[in-house]
C-alpha positions in Angstrom: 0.0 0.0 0.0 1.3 3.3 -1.1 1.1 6.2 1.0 -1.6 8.3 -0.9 -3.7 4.7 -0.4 -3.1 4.5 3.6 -4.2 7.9 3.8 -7.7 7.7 2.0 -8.2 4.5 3.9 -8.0 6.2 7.1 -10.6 9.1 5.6 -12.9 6.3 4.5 -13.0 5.2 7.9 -14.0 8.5 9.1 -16.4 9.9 6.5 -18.6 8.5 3.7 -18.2 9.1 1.1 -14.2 10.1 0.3 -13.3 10.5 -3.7 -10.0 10.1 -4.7 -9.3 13.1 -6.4 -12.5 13.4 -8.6 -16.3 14.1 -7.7 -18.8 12.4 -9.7 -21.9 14.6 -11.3 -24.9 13.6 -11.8 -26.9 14.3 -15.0 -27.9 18.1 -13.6 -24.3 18.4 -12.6 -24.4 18.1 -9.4 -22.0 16.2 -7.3 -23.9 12.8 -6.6 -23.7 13.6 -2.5 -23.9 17.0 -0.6 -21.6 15.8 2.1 -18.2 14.6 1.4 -14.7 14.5 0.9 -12.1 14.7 -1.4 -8.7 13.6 -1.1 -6.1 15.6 -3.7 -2.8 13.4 -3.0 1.0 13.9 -4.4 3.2 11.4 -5.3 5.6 12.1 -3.1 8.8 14.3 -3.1 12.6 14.3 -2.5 14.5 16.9 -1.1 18.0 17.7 -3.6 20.0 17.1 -1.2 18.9 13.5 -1.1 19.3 13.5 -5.0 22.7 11.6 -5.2 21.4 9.0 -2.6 18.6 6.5 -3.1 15.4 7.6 -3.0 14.7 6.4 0.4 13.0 9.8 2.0 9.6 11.1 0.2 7.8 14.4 1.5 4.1 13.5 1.0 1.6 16.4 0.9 -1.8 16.3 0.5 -5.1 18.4 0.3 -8.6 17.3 2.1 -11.7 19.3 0.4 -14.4 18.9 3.1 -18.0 19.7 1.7 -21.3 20.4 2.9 -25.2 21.3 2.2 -24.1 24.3 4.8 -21.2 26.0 7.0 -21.7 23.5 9.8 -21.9 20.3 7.6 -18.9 21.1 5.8 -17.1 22.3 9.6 -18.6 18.3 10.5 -16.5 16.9 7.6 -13.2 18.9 8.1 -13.1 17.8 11.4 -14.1 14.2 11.2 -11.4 14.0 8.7 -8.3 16.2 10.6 -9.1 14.0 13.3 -8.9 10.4 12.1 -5.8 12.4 10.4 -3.6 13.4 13.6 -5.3 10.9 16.4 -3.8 7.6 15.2 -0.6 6.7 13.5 -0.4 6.2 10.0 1.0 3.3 8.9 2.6 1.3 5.5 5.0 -1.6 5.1 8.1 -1.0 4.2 7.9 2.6 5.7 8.8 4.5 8.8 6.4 7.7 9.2 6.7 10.7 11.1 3.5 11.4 11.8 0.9 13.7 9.8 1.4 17.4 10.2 -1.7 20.0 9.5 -0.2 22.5 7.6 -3.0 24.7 7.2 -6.9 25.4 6.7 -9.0 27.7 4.9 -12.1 29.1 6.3 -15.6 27.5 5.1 -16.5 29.3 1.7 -19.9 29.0 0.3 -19.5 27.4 -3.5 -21.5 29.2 -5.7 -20.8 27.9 -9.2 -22.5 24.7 -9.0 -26.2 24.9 -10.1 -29.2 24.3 -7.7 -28.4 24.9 -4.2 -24.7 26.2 -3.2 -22.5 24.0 -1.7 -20.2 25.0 1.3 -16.8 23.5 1.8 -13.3 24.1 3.4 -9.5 23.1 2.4 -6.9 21.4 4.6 -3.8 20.4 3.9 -1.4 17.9 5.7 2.1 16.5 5.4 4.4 13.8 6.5 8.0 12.4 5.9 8.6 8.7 5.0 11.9 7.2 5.2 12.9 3.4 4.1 
């Protein structure tokens, strides 16, 4: 299991439902649920000074969209998810994690582009280092 994987898993586990990285519409263009979450994972980065070496140390960042029919559905989300985030370890085989770090939030903006009813929804993003 890659890192990007372990860390939906642990979302799923705290909200339903979680999209990797894409919402589906529905035939109105709506997204198919009015509360969920969306994970936007990278790959995974190496510092330059590790470029000589083997890459044995990845950065992995990573954005949580929380989203809601209003403010306090969308809060309900953000938190569910920061919390199954930073209260247990994450873990992979093969890794050693530091644990996740919350980098940052943005507060709960109302989503006005979709048609029908506005959504609301909020952006946190988290980080950790893995080391082989």
């Amino acid at each position: 299991m890659s890192v990007p994987a372990a860390v939906l898993a642990l979302l799923e586990g705290a909200v339903t439902p979680v999209y990797d990285g894409e919402v589906p519409l529905n035939d109105k263009g709506r997204p198919t649920s009015d509360r969920y979450a969306v994970l936007y994972a990278d790959a995974g980065t190496r510092n330059s000074d590790d470029l000589p070496l083997t890459a044995d140390r990845h950065v992995y960042r990573w954005q949580v969209t929380s989203v809601g029919e209003d403010r306090r559905q969308a809060e309900w989300v953000a938190v569910r998810c920061r919390d199954a985030l930073l209260d247990q370890p994450l873990t992979v085989a093969g890794w050693e994690l530091t644990p996740v770090t919350h980098e940052s939030s943005s507060v709960i903006r109302r989503d006005d582009d979709l048609p029908g009813d506005p959504l609301f929804f909020a952006v946190d993003t988290y980080s950790l280092t893995a080391t082989r």
